[in-house]
C-alpha positions in Angstrom: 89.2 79.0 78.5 92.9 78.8 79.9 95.2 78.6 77.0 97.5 75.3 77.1 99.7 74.2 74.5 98.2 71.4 73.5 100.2 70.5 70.8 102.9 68.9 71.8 105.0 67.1 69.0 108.2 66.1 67.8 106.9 66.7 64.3 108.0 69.8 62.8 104.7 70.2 60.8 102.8 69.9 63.8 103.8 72.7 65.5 101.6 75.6 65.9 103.7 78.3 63.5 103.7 75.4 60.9 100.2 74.4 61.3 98.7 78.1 61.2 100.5 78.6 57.9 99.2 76.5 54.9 97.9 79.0 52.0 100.5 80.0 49.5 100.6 83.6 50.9 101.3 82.7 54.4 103.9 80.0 54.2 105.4 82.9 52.2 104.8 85.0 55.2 105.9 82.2 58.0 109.6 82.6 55.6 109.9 86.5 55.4 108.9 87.3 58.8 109.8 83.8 60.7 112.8 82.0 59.0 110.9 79.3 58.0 110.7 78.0 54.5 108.3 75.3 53.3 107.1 73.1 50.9 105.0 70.4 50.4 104.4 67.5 46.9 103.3 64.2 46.9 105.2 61.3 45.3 102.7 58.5 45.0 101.2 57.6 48.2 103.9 59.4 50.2 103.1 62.9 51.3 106.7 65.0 51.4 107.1 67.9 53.9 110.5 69.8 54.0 110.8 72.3 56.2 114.3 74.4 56.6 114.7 76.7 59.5 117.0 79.1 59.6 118.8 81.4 62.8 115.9 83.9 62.9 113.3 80.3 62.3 115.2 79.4 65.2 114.5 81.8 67.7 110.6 82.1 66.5 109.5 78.8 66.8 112.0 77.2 69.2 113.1 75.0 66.7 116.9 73.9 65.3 117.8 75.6 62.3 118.1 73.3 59.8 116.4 70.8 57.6 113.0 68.9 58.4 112.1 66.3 55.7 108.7 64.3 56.8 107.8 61.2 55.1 103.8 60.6 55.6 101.4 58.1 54.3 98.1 59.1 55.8 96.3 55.8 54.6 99.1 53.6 55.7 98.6 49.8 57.5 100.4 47.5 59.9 99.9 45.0 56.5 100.2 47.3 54.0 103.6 45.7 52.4 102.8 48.2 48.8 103.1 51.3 51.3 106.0 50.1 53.2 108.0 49.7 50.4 107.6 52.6 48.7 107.9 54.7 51.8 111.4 52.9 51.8 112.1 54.1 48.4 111.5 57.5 49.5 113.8 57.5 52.9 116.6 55.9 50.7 116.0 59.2 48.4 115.9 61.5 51.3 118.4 59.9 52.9 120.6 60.7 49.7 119.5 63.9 49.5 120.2 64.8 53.2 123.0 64.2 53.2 124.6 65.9 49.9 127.3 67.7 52.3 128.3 64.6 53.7 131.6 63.2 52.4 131.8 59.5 53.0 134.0 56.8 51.5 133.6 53.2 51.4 136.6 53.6 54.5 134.3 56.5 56.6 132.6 54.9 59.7 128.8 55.2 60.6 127.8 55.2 64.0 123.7 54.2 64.7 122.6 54.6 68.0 119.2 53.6 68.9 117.4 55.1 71.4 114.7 54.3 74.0 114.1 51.9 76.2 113.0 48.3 74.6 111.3 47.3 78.0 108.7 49.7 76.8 107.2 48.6 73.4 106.2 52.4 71.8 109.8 53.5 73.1 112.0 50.3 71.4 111.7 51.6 67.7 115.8 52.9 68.3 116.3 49.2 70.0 114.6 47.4 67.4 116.1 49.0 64.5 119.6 47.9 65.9 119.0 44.7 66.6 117.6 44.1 63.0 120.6 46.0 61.7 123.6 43.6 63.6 120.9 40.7 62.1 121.8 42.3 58.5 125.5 42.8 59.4 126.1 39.8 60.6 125.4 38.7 57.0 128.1 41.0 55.1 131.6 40.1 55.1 132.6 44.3 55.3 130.6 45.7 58.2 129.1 49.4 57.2 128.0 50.4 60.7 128.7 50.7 64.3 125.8 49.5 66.2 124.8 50.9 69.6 121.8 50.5 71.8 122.5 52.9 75.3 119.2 52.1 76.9 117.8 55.3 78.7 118.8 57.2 81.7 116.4 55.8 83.9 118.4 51.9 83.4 121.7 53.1 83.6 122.1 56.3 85.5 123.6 58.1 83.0 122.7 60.9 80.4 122.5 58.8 76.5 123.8 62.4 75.7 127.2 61.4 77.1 127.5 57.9 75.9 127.0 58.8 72.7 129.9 61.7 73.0 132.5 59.0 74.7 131.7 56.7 71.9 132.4 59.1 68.9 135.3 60.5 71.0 136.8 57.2 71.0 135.5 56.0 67.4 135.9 58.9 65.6 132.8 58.3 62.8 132.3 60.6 59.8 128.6 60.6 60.9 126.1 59.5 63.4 123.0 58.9 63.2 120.0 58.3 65.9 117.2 56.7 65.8 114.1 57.4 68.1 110.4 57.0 68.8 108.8 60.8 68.7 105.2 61.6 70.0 103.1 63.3 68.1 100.2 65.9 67.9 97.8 64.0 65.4 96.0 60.7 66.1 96.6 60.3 62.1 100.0 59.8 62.3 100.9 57.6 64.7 103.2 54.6 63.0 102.3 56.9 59.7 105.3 59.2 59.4 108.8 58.9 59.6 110.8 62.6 59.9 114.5 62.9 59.6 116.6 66.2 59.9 120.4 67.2 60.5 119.7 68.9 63.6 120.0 65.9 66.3 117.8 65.0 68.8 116.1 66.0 72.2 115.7 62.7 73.9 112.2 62.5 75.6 111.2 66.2 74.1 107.9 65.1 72.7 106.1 63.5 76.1 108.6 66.8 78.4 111.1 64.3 79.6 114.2 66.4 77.9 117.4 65.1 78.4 120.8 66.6 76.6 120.7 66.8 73.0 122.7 65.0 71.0 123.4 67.0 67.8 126.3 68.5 65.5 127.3 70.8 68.0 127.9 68.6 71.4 130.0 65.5 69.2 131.5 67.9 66.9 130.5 65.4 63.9 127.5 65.7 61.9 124.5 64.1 63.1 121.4 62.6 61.0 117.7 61.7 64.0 115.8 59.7 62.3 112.2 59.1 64.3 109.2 57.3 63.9 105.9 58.8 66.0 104.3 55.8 68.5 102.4 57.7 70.9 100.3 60.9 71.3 98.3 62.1 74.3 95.3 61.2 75.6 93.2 64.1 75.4 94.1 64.9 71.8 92.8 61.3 71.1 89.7 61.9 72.5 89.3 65.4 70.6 90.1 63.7 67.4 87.5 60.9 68.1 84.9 63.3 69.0 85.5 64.9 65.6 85.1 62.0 63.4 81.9 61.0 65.6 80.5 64.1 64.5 80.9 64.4 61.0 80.1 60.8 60.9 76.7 61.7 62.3 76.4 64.9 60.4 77.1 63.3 57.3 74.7 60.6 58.0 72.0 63.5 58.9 72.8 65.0 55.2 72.3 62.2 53.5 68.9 61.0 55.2 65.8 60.9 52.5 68.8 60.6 49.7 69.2 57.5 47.3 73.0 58.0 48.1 72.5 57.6 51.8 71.0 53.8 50.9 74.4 52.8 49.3 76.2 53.3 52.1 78.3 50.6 54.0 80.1 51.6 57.0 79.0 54.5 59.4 82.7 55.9 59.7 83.1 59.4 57.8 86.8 60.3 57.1 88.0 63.3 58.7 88.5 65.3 56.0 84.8 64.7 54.8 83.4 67.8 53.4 80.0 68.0 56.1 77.5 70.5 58.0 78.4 70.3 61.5 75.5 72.8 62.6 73.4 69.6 61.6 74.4 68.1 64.6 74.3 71.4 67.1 70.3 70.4 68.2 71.8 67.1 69.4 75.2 68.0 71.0 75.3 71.7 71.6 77.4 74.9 70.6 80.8 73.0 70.7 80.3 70.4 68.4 80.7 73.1 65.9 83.7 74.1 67.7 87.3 74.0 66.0 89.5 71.0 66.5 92.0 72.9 68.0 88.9 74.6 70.4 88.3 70.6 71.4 91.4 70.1 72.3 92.0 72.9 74.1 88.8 72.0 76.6 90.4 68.4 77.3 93.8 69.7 78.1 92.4 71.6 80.5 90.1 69.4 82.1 92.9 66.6 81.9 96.2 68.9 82.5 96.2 67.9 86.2 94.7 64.6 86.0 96.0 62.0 87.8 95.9 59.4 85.0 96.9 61.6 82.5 98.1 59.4 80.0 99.9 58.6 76.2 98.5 56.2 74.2 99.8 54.3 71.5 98.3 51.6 68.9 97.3 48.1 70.1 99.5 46.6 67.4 102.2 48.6 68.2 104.7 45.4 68.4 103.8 44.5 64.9 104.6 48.0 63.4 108.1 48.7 65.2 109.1 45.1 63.5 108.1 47.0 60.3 109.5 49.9 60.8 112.8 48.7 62.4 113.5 46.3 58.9 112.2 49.2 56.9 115.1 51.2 58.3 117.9 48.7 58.3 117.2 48.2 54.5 117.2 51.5 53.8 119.7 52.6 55.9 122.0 50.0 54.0 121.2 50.3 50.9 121.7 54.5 51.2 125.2 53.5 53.1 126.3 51.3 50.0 124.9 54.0 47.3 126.5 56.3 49.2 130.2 55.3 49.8 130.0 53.5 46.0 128.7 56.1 44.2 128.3 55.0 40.1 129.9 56.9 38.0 
């Protein structure tokens, strides 16, 4: 089978080094050899990856060095308010502890520039964010940000990359931060995960539109992205769907004859469901004991020249950007005033 690289991601831990390293001994081994150091803890319902990448982690795994911190609640819902808020209470945390270097005074401007294009719903999370943010500025008699939508490339004919440099040229913040819809590797994460880092942004790196990136080193301030993950492609869908159809029927075959197997009330198996899948090779064949990542291979290459090769995002994809866009104005808020009024 032609190798393709499959796994194309925005997400830090979803990138193949990452990924191939998970046992104590060779996440050791990814930060000896690689440059990579992580680590991974739970705090409630939040799953906490932080990943820092240093010059050799750079070159390895074509990745900025820096820090990675990804905020994930696997089990998460468009109307799950509980989650929602504590997945605030964790960005306001990370967002403090970010940004530890950072001097800022109750005097230091902010500058939040939202990318994407909000003509295209999975795209408008940057869009949506600001537009809730001037709503919660417009309520404060000090404004604590400088608000900026660009729109993309493709609407104004322009690179983002240097709007965003004229702006801080002329404005002169203490830091800026972007905000951005990412794509992701993992059918599980989409409108699940929020990742922030201090290494800037590649607009349109996750579906290989790159543009300019805007980061520390092109505005010569420091810069905080801040991305949520609203689409993933097709074929890794499909590979992920075929996987829970499997262990769903596998699971079901293992349970046949049991009393447990009468108790049941849905037919959907989670993923992570502990089955036989060589219950199911009779039926389906050799593959359907294959590896996901074996799957997923086999529809990127019978999809990699498709002419409908597509991204797909979540039907209710309108409902979650309002989430996450007054998820991020309130914790970008409440961070900014913690932050620039520290208590003593």
């Amino acid at each position: 089978m032609k190798k393709i690289d499959w796994n194309r991601t925005d997400l830090i831990d979803e990138t193949a080094e990452v990924v191939l390293h998970q046992t104590k001994e060779q996440k050791e081994e990814l930060q000896r050899e690689r440059g990579v150091h992580m680590e991974e803890w739970q705090q409630n319902r939040v799953k906490i990856t932080k990943v820092e990448v240093n010059a050799t982690g750079e070159e390895q795994i074509s990745k900025k060095q820096g820090v990675y911190i990804t905020l994930s609640i696997p089990t998460l819902t468009a109307e799950d308010s509980h989650g929602f808020t504590q997945l605030q209470h964790t960005l306001i945390h990370y967002l403090h502890d970010l940004h530890k270097k950072v001097e800022l005074t109750a005097q230091s401007k902010i500058l939040v520039i939202g990318l994407g294009n909000k003509m295209i719903t999975p795209d408008a999370i940057g869009p949506y964010t600001i537009d809730a943010m001037h709503k919660k500025q417009s309520e404060l008699e000090t404004p604590q940000f400088i608000l900026y939508a660009p729109g993309v490339t493709g609407q104004t004919g322009f690179e983002t990359s240097d709007y965003i440099h004229a702006l801080t040229e002329k404005i002169k913040p203490a830091l800026v931060i972007i905000i951005d819809a990412l794509a992701t590797s993992g059918s599980a994460r989409l409108c699940r995960t929020i990742q922030l880092t201090d290494t800037g942004i590649h607009p349109g790196g996750g579906v290989g539109n790159h543009r300019k990136e805007v980061s520390k080193e092109v505005l010569g301030v420091p810069v905080t992205a801040i991305g949520i993950p609203t689409v993933v492609e097709a074929p890794i869908l499909i590979a992920d769907a075929i996987d829970v159809a499997f262990r769903s029927i596998a699971a079901k075959i293992q349970e046949k004859g049991k009393p447990s197997g009468k108790l049941s009330v849905t037919n959907w198996t989670p993923v992570n469901e502990q089955v036989d899948l060589t219950t199911v090779e009779p039926i389906f064949g050799q593959w359907a004991t294959w590896t996901t990542e074996d799957r997923r291979q086999l529809f990127e290459e019978v999809f990699s020249t498709h002419p409908e090769r597509l991204m797909v995002t979540p039907k209710e994809v309108d409902f979650w950007l309002s989430q996450y866009a007054f998820l991020l104005s309130e914790s970008l808020f409440t961070w900014a005033t913690e932050k620039q009024n520290p208590v003593n």
